[in-house]
MARVO-477790 format. One record per atom (N, C-alpha, C, CB): residue number from 0; residue in one letter; atom name; x, y negated, z negated. Coordinates in nm, 2 decimals. Last residue first. Glycine has a CB too. Layout:
# MARVO-477790
@seq:NUM, type:A, atom:CA, xx:X, yy:Y, zz:Z
...
This chain:
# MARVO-477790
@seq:94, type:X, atom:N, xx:4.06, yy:-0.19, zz:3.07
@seq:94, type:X, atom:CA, xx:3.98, yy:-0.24, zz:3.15
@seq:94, type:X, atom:C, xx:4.03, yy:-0.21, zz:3.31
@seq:94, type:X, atom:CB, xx:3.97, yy:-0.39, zz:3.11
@seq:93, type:X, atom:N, xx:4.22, yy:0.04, zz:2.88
@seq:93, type:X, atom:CA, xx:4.26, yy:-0.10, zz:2.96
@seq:93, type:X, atom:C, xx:4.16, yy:-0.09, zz:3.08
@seq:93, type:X, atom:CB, xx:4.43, yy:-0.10, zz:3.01
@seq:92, type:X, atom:N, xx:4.33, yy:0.13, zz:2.56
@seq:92, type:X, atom:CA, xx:4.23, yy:0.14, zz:2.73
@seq:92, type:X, atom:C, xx:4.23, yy:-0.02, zz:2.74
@seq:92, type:X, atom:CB, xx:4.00, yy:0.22, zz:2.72
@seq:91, type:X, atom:N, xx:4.42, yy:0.06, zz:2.31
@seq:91, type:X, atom:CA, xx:4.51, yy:0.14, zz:2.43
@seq:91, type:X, atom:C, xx:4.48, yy:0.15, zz:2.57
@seq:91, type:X, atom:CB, xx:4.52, yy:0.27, zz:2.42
@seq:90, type:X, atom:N, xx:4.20, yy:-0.05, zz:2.16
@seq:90, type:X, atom:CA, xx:4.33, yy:-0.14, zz:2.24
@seq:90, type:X, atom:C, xx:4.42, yy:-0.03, zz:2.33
@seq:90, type:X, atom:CB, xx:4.46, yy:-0.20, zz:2.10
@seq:89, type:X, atom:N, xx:4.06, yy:0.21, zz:2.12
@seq:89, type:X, atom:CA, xx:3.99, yy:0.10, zz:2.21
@seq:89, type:X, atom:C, xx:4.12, yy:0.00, zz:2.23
@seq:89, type:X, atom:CB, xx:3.84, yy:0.01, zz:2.13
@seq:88, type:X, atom:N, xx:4.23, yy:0.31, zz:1.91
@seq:88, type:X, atom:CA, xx:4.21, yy:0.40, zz:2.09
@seq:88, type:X, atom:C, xx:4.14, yy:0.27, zz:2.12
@seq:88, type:X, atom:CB, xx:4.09, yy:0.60, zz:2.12
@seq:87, type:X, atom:N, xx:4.17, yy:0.15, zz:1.67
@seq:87, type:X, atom:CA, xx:4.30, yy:0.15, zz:1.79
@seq:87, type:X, atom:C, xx:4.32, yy:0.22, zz:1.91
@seq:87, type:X, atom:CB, xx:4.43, yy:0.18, zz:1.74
@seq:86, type:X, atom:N, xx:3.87, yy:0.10, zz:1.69
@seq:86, type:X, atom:CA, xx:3.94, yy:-0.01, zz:1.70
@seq:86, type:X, atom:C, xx:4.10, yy:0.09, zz:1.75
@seq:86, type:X, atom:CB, xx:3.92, yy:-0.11, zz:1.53
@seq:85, type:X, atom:N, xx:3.86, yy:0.41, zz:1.64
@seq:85, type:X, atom:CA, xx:3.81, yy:0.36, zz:1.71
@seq:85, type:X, atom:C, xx:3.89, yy:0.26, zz:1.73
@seq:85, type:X, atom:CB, xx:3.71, yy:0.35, zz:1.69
@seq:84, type:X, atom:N, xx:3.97, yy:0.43, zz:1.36
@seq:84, type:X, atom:CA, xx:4.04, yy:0.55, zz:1.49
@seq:84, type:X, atom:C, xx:3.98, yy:0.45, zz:1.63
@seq:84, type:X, atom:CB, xx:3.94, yy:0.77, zz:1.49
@seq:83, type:X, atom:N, xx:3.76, yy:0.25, zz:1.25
@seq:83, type:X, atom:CA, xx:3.94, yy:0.25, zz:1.25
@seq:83, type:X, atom:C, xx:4.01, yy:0.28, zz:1.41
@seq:83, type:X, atom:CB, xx:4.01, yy:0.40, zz:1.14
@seq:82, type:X, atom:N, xx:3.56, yy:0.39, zz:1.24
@seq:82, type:X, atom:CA, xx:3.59, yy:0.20, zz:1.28
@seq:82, type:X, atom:C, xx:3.70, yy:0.17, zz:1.32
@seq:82, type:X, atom:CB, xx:3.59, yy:0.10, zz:1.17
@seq:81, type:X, atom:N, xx:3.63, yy:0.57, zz:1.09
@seq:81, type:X, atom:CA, xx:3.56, yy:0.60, zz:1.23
@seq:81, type:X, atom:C, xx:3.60, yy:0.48, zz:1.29
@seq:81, type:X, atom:CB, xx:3.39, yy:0.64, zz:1.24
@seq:80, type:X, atom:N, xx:3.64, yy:0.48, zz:0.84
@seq:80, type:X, atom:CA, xx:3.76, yy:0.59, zz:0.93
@seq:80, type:X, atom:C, xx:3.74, yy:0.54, zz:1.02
@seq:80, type:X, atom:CB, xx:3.75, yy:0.74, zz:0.96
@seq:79, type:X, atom:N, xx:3.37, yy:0.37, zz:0.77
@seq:79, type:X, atom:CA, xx:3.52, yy:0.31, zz:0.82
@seq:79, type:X, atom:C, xx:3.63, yy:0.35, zz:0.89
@seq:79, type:X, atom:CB, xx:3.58, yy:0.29, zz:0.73
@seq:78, type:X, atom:N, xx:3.26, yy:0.65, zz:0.78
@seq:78, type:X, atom:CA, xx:3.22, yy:0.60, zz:0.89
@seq:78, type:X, atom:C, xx:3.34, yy:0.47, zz:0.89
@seq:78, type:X, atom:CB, xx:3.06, yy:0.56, zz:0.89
@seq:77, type:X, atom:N, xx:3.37, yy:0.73, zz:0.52
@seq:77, type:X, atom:CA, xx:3.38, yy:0.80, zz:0.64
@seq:77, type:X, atom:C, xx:3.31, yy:0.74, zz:0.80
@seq:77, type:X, atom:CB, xx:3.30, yy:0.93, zz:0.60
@seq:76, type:X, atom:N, xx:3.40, yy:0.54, zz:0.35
@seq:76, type:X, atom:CA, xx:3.50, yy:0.54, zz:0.37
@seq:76, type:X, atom:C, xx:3.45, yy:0.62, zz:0.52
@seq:76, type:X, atom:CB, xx:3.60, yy:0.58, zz:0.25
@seq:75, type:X, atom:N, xx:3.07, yy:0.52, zz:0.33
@seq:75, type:X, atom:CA, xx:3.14, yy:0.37, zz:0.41
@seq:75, type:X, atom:C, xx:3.26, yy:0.43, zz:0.40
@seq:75, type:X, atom:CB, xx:3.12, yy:0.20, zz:0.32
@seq:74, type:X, atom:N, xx:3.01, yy:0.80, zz:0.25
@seq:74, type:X, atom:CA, xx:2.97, yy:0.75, zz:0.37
@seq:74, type:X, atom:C, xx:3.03, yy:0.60, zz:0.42
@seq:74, type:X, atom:CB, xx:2.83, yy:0.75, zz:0.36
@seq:73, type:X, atom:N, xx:3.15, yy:0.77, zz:0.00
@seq:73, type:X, atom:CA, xx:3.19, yy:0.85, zz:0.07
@seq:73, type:X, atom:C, xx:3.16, yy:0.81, zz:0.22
@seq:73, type:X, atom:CB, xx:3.14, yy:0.95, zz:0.02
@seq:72, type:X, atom:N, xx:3.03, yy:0.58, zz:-0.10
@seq:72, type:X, atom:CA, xx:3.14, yy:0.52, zz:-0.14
@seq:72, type:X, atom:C, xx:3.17, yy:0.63, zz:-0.02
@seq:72, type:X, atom:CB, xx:3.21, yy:0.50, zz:-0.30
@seq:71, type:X, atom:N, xx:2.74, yy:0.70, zz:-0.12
@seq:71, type:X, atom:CA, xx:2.75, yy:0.58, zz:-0.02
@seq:71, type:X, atom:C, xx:2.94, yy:0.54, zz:-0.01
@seq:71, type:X, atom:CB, xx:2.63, yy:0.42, zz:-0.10
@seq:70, type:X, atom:N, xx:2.80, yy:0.90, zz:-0.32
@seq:70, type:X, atom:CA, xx:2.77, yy:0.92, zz:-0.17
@seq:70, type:X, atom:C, xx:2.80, yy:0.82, zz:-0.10
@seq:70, type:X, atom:CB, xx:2.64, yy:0.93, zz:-0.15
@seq:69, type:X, atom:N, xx:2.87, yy:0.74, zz:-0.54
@seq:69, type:X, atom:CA, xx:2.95, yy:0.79, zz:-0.51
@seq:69, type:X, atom:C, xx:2.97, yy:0.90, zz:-0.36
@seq:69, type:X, atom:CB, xx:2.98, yy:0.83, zz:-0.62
@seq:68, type:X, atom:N, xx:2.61, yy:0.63, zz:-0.54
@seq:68, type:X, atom:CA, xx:2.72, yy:0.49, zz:-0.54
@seq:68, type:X, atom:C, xx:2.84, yy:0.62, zz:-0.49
@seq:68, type:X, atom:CB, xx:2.76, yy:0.38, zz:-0.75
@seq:67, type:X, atom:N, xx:2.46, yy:0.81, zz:-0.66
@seq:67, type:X, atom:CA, xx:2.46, yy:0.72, zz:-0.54
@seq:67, type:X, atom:C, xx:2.55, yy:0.66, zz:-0.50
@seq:67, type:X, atom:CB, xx:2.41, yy:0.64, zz:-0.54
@seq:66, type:X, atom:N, xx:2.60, yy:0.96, zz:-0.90
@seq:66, type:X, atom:CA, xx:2.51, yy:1.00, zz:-0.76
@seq:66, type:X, atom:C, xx:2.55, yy:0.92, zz:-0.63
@seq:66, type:X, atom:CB, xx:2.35, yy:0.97, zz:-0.78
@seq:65, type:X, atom:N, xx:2.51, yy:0.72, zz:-1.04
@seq:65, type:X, atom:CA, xx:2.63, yy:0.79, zz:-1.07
@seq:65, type:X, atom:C, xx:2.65, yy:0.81, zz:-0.88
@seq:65, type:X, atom:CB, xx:2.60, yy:0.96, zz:-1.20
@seq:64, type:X, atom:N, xx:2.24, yy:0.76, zz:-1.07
@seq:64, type:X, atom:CA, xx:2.31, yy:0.62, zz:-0.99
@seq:64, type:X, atom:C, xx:2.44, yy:0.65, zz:-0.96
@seq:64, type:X, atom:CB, xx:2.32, yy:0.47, zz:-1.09
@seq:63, type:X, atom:N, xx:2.16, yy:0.98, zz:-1.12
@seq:63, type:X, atom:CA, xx:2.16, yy:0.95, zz:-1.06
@seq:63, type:X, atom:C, xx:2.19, yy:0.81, zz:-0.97
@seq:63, type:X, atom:CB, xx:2.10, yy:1.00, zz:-1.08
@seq:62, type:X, atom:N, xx:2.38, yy:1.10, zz:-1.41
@seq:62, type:X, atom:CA, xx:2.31, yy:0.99, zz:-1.37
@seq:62, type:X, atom:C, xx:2.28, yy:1.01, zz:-1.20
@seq:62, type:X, atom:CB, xx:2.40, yy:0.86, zz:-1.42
@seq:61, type:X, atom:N, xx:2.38, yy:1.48, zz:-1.42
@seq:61, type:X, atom:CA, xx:2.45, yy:1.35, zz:-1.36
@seq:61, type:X, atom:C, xx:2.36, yy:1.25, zz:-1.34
@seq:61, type:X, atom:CB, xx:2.50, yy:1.36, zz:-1.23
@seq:60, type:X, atom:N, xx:2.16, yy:1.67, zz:-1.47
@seq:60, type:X, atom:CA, xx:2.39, yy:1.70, zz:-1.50
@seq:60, type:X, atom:C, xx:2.47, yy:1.57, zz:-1.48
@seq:60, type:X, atom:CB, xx:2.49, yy:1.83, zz:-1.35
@seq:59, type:X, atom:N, xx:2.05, yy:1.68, zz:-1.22
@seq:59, type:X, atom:CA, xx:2.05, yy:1.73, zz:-1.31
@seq:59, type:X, atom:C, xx:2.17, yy:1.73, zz:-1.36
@seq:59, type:X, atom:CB, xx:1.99, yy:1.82, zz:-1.30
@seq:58, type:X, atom:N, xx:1.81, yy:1.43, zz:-1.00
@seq:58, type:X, atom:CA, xx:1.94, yy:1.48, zz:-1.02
@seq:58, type:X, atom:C, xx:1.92, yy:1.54, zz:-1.16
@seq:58, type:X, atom:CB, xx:2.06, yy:1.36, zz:-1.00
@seq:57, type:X, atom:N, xx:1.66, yy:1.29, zz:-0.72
@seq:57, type:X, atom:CA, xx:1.61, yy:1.32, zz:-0.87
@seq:57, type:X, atom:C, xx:1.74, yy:1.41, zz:-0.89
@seq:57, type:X, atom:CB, xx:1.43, yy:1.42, zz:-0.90
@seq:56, type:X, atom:N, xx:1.52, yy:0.96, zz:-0.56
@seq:56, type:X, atom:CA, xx:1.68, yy:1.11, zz:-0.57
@seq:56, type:X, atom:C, xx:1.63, yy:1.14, zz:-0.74
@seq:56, type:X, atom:CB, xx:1.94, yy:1.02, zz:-0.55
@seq:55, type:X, atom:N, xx:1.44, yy:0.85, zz:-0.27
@seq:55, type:X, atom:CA, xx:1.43, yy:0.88, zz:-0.44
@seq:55, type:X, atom:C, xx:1.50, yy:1.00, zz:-0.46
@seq:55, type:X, atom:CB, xx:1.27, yy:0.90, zz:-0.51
@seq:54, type:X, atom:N, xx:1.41, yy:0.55, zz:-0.09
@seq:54, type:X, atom:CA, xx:1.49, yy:0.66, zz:-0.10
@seq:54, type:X, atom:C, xx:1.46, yy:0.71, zz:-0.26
@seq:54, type:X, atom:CB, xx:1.65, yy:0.62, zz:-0.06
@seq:53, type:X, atom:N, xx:1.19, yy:0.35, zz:0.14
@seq:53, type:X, atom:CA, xx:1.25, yy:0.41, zz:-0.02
@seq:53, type:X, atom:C, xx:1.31, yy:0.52, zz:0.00
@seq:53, type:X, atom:CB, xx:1.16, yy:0.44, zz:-0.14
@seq:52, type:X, atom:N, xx:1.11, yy:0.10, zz:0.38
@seq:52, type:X, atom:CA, xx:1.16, yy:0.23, zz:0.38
@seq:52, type:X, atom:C, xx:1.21, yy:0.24, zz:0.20
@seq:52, type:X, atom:CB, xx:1.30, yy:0.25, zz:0.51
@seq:51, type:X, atom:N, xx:0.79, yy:-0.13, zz:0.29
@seq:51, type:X, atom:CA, xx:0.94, yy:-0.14, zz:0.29
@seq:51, type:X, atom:C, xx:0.97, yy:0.03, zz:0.32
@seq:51, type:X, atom:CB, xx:1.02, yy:-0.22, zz:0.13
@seq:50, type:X, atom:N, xx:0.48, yy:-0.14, zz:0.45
@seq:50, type:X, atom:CA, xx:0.56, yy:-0.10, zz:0.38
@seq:50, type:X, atom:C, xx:0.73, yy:-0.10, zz:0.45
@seq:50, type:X, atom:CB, xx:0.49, yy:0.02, zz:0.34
@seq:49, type:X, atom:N, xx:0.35, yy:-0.27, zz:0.71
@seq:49, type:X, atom:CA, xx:0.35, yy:-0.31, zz:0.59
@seq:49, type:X, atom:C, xx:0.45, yy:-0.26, zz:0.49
@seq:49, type:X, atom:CB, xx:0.24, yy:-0.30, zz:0.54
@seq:48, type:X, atom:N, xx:0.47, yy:-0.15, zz:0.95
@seq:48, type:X, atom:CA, xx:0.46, yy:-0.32, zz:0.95
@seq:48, type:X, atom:C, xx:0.44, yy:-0.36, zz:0.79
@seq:48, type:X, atom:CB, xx:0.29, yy:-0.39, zz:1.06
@seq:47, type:X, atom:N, xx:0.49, yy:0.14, zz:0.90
@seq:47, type:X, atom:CA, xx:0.61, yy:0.04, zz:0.97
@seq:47, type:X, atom:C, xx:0.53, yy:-0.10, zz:0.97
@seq:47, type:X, atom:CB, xx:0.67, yy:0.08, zz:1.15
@seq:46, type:X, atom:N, xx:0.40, yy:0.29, zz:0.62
@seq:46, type:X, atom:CA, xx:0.34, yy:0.19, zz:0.71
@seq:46, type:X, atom:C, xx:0.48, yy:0.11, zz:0.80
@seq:46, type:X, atom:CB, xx:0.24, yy:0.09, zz:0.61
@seq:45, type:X, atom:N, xx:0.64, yy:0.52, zz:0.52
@seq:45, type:X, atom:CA, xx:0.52, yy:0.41, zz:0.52
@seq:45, type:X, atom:C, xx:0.47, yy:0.36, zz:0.65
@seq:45, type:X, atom:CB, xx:0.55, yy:0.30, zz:0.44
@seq:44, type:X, atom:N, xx:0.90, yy:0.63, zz:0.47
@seq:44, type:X, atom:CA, xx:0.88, yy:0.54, zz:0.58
@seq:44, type:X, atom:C, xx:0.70, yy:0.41, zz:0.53
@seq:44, type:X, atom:CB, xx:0.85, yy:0.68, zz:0.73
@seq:43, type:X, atom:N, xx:1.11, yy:0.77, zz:0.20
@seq:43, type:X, atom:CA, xx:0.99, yy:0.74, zz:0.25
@seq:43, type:X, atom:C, xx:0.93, yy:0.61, zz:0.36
@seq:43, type:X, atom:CB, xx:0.92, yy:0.73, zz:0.13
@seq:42, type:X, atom:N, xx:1.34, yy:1.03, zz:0.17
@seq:42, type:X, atom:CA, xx:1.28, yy:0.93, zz:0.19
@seq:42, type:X, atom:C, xx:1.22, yy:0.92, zz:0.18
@seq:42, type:X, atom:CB, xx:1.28, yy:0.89, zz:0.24
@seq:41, type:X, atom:N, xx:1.52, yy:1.24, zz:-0.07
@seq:41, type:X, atom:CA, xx:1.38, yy:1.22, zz:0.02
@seq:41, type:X, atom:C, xx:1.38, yy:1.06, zz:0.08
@seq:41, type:X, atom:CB, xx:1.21, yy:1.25, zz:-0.10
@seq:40, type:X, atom:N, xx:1.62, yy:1.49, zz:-0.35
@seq:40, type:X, atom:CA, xx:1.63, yy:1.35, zz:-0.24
@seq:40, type:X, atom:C, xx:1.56, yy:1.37, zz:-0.12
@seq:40, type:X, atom:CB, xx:1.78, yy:1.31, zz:-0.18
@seq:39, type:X, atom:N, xx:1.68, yy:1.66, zz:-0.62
@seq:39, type:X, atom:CA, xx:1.60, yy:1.61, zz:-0.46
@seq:39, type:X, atom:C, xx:1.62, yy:1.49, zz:-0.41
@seq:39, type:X, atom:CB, xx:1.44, yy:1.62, zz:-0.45
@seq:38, type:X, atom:N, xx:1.89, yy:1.78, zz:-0.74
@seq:38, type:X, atom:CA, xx:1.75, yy:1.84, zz:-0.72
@seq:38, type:X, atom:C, xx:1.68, yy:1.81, zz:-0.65
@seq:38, type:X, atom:CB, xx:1.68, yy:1.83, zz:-0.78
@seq:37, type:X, atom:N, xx:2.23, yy:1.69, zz:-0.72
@seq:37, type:X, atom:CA, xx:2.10, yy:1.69, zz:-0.67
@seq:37, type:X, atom:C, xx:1.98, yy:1.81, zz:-0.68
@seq:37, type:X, atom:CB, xx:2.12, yy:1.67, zz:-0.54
@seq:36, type:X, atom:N, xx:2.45, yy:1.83, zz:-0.76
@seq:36, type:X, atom:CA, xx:2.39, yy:1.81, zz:-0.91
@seq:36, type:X, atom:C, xx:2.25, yy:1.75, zz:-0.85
@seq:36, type:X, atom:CB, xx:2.48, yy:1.69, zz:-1.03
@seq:35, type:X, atom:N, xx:2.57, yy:1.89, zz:-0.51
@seq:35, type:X, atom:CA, xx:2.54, yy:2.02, zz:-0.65
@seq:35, type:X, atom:C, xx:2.47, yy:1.96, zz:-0.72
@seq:35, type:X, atom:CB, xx:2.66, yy:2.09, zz:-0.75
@seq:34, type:X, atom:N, xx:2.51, yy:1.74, zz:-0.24
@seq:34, type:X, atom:CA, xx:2.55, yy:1.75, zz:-0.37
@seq:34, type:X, atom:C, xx:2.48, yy:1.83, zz:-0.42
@seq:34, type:X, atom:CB, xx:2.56, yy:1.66, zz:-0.43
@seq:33, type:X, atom:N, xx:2.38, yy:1.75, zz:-0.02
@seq:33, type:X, atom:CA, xx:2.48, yy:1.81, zz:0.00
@seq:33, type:X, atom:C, xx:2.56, yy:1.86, zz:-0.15
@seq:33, type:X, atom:CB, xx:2.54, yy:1.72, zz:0.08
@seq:32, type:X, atom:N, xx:2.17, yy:1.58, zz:-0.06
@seq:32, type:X, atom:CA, xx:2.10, yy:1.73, zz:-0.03
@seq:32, type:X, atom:C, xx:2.24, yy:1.81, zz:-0.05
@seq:32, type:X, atom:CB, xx:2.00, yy:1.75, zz:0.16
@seq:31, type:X, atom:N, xx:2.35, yy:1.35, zz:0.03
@seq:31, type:X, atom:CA, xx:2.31, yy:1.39, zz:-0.13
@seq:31, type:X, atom:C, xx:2.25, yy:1.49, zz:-0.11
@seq:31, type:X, atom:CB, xx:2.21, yy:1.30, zz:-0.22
@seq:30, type:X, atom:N, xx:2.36, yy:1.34, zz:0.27
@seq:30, type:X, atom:CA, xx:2.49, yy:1.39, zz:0.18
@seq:30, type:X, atom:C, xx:2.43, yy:1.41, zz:0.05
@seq:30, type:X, atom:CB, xx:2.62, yy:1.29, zz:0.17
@seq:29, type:X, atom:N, xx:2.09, yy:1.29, zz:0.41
@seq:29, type:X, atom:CA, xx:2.15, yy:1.46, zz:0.40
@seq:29, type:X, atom:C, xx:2.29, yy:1.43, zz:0.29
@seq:29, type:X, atom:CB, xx:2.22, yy:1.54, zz:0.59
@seq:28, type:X, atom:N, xx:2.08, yy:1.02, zz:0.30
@seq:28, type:X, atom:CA, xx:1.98, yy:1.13, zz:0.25
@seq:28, type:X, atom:C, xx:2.07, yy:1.31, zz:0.28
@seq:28, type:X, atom:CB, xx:1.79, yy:1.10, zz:0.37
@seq:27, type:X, atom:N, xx:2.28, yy:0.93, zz:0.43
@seq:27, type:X, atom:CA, xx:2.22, yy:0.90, zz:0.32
@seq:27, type:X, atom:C, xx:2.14, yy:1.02, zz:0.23
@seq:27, type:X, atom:CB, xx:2.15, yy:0.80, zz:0.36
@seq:26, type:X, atom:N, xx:2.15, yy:0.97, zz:0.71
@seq:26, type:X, atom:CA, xx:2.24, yy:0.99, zz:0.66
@seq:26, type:X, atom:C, xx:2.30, yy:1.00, zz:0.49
@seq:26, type:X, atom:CB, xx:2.28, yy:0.93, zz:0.72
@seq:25, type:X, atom:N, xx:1.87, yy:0.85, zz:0.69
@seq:25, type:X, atom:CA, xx:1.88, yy:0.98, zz:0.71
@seq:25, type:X, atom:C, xx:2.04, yy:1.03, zz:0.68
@seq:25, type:X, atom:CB, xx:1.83, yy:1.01, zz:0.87
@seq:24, type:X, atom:N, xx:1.89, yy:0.57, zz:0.58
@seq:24, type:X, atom:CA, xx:1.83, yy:0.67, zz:0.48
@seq:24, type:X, atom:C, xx:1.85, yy:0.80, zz:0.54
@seq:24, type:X, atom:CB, xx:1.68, yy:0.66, zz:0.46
@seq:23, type:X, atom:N, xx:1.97, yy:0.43, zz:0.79
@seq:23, type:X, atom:CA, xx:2.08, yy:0.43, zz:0.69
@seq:23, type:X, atom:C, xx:2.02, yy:0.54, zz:0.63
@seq:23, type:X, atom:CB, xx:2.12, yy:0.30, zz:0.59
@seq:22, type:X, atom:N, xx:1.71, yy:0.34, zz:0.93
@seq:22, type:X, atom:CA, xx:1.83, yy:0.44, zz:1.01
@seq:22, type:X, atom:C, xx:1.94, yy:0.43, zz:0.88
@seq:22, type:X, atom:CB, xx:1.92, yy:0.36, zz:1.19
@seq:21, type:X, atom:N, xx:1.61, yy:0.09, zz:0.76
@seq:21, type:X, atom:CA, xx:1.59, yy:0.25, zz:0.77
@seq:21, type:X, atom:C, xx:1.63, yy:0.37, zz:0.79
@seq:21, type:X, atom:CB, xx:1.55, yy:0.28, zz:0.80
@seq:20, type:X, atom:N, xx:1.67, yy:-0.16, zz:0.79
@seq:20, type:X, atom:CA, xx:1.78, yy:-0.05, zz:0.73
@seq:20, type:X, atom:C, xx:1.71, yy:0.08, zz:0.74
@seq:20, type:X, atom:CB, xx:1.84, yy:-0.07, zz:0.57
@seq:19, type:X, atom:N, xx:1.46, yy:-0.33, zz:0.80
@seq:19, type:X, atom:CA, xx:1.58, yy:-0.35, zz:0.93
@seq:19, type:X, atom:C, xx:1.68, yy:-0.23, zz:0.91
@seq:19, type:X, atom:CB, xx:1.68, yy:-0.50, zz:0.94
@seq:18, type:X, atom:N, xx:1.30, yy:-0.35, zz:0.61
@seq:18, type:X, atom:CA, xx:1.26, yy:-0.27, zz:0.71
@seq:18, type:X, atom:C, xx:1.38, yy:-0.22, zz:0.84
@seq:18, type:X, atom:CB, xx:1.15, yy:-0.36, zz:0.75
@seq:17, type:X, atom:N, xx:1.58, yy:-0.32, zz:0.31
@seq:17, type:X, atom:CA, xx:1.46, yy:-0.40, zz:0.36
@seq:17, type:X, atom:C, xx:1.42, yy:-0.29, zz:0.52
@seq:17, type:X, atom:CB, xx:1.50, yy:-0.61, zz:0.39
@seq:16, type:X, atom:N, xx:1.47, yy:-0.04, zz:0.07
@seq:16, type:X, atom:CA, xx:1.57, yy:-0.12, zz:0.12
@seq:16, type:X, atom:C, xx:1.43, yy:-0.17, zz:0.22
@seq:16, type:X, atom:CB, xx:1.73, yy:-0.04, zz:0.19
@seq:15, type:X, atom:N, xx:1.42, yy:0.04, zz:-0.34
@seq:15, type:X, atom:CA, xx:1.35, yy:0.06, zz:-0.16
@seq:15, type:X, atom:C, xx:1.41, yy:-0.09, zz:-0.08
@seq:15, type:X, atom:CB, xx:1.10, yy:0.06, zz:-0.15
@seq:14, type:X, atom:N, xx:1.47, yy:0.35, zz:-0.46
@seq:14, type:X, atom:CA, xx:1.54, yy:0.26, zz:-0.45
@seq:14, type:X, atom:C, xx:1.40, yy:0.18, zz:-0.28
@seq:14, type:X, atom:CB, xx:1.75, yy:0.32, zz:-0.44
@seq:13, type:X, atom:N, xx:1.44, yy:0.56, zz:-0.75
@seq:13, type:X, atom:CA, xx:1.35, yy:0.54, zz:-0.66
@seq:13, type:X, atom:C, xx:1.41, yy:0.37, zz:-0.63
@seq:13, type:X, atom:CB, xx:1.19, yy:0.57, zz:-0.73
@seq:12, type:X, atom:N, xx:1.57, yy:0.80, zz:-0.97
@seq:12, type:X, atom:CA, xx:1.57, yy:0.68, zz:-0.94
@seq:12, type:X, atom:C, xx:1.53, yy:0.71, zz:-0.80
@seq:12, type:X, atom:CB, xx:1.69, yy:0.60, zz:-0.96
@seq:11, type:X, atom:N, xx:1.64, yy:1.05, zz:-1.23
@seq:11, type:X, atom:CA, xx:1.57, yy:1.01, zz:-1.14
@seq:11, type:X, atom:C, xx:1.57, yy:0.85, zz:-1.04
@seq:11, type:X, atom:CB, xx:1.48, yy:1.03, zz:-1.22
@seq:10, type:X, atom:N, xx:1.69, yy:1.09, zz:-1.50
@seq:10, type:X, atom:CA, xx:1.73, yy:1.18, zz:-1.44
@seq:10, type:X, atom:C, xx:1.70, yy:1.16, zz:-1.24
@seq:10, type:X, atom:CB, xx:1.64, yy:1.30, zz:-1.51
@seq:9, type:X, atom:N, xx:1.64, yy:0.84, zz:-1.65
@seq:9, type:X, atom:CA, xx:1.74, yy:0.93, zz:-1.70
@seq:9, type:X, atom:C, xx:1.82, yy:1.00, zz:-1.57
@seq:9, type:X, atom:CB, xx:1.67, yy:1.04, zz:-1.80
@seq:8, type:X, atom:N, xx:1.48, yy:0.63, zz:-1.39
@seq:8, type:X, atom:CA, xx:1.48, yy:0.72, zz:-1.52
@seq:8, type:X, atom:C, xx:1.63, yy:0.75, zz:-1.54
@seq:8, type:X, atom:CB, xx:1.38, yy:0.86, zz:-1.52
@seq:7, type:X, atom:N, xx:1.42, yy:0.37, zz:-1.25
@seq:7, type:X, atom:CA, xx:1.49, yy:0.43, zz:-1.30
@seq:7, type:X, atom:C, xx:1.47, yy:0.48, zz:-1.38
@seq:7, type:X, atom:CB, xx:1.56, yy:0.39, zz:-1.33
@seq:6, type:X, atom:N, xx:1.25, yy:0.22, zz:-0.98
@seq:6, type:X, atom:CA, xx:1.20, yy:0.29, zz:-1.05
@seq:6, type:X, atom:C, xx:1.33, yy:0.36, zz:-1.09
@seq:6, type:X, atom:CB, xx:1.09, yy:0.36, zz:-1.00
@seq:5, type:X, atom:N, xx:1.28, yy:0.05, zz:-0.75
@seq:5, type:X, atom:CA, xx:1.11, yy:0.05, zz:-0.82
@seq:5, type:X, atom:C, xx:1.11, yy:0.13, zz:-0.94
@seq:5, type:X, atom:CB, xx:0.99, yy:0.13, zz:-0.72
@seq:4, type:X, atom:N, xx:1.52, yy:-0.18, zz:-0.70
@seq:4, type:X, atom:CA, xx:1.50, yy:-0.07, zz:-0.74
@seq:4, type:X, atom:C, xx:1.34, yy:-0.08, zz:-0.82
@seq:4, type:X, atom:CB, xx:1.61, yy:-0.04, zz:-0.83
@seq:3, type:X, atom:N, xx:1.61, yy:-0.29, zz:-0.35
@seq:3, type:X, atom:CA, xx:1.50, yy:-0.31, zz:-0.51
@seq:3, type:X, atom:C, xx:1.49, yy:-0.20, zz:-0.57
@seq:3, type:X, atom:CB, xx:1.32, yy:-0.36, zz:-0.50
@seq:2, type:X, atom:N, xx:1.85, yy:-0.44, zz:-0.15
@seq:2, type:X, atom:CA, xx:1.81, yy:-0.34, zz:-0.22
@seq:2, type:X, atom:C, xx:1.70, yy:-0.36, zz:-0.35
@seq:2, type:X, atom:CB, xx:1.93, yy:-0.29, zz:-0.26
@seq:1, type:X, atom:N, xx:1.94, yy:-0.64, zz:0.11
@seq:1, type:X, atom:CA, xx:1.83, yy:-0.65, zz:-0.02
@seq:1, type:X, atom:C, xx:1.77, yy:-0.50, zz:-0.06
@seq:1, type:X, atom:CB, xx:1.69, yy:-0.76, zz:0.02
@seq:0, type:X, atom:N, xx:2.25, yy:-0.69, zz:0.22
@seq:0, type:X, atom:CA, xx:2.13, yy:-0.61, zz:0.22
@seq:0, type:X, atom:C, xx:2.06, yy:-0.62, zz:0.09
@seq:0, type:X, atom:CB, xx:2.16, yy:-0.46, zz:0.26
């Protein structure tokens, strides 16, 4: 996935993914609303043919990259789980 960052501050960062990933931003978006050191997080859609989907997260107490990486690390172990549990109840059923 082609991630661009538009925009890094101190306290702040503004990331924008390609059109085919959008459905990733709502999940995404509520765990960080979830975090203490978040001030805000948001998406942004735009134009569906011209504009790319962005995510911007403004944080206090904590790099916001920091932030990120340790949401998304959360969200790919918790939906891996899921991959998991799944993949071995799906070998038990039997067509």
């Amino acid at each position: 996935m082609e991630v661009k960052v538009l925009e890094k501050e101190s306290d702040s960062l503004r990331i924008e993914l390609p059109r085919t990933e959008e459905t990733l931003l709502v999940p995404i978006v509520e765990a960080l609303q979830a975090e203490e050191k978040v001030v805000e997080a948001r998406y942004f859609m735009g134009h569906p043919y011209l504009d790319r989907p962005s995510l911007y997260l403004k944080t206090k107490g904590e790099k916001p990259t920091q932030v990120l990486k340790r949401v998304l690390k959360d969200l790919a172990d918790t939906y891996g789980d899921a991959l998991t549990d799944f993949d071995k109840k799906a070998e038990k059923v039997r067509p």
